[in-house]
Each structure stands twice: as C-alpha cells, then as structure tokens.
C-alpha positions in Angstrom: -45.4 -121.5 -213.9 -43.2 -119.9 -216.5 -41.6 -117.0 -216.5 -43.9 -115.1 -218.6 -47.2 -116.2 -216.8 -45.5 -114.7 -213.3 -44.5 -111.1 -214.9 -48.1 -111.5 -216.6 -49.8 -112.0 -213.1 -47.5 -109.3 -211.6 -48.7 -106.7 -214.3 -52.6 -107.7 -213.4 -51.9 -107.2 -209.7 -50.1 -103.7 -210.1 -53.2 -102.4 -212.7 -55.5 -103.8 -210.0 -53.9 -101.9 -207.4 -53.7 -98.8 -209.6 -57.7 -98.8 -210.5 -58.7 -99.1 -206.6 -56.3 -96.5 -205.6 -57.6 -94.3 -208.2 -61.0 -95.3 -207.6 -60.6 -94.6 -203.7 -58.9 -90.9 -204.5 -62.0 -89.7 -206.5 -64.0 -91.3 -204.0 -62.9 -89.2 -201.4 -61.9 -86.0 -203.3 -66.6 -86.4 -203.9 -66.8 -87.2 -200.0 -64.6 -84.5 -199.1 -65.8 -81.6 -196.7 -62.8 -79.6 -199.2 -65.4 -78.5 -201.4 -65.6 -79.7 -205.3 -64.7 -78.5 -208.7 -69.2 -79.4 -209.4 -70.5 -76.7 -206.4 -73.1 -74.5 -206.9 -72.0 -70.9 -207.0 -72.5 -69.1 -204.0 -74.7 -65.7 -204.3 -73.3 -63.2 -202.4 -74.4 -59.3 -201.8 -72.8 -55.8 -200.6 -74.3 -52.6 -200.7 -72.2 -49.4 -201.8 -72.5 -45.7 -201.6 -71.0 -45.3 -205.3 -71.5 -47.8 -207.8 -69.2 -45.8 -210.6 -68.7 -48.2 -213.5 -69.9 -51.5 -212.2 -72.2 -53.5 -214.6 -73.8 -56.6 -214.1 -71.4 -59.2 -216.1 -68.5 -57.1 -214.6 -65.3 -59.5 -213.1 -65.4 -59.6 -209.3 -61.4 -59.8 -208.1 -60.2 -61.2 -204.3 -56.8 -60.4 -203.9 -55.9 -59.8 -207.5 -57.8 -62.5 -208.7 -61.3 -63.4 -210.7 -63.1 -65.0 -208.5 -66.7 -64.2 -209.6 -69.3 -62.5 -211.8 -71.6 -59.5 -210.8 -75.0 -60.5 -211.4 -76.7 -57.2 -210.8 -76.6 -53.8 -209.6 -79.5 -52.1 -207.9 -80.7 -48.6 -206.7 -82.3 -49.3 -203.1 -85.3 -47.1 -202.7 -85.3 -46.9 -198.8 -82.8 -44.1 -197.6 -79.7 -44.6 -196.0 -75.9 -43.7 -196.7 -75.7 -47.2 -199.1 -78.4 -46.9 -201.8 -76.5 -49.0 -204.1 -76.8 -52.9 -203.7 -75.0 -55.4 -205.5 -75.8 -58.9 -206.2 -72.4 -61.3 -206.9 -71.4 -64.8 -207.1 
C-alpha cells in the first residue's frame, strides 16, 4: 500500500469510530432512567389560602428559577382553611 491509501484507511476507521460512539451516547442518553429533554410535562397541584395575583399562564419559579407554567386557578367550593387550588406543570 502507499502512503496515501494507509492515511486514507486511517481516516475511515477514526469516522467509524466517531459515528458508533456518537451513535451509542444518544442511545443511552434515550435509555437513560436521567430523564429526557422529549418528557411529558408533569401536572402538579397545591391548594392556597390566598391566591393574590396569580393567573393561569403565570411563571412558576423553584429556587429562583422558571421551572413551569400555571395552568389554572380555582375557588374550591367545599370549606376548609385552603379554598384556593392551583393546577401547575
């Protein structure tokens, strides 16, 4: 072989090894039990005695951060000292 067909064959192998590495990361970042950037949101609820400026569309913030979306604030007809219940994702 010539020079040029061995640095040839030795580019192949590298961008073989370089599509199944690749291809073996997104497998497992899909397999994962991490959680994925494609999950369905989670709907989440909390009940309040004072609902004082929330809307439904308002930012919900963990720790500073945006982290969801209210979906919907509700009066709760029964009695109790938390008449207010809010739906989140």
């Amino acid at each position: 072989m010539k020079r040029g067909e061995d640095l040839r064959w030795s580019q192949l192998k590298v961008g073989i090894l370089l599509v199944v590495g690749f291809l073996v990361l997104l497998w497992v970042s899909f397999n994962s039990d991490l959680g994925s950037v494609f999950d369905e949101e989670t709907l989440l609820g909390a009940r309040f005695p004072s609902a004082e400026g929330l809307v439904a569309g308002s930012p919900v913030l963990f720790l500073g951060m945006e982290t969801g979306q209210v979906r919907s604030v509700e009066l709760v007809p029964a009695g109790g000292a938390e008449p207010i219940r809010m739906t989140f994702t």
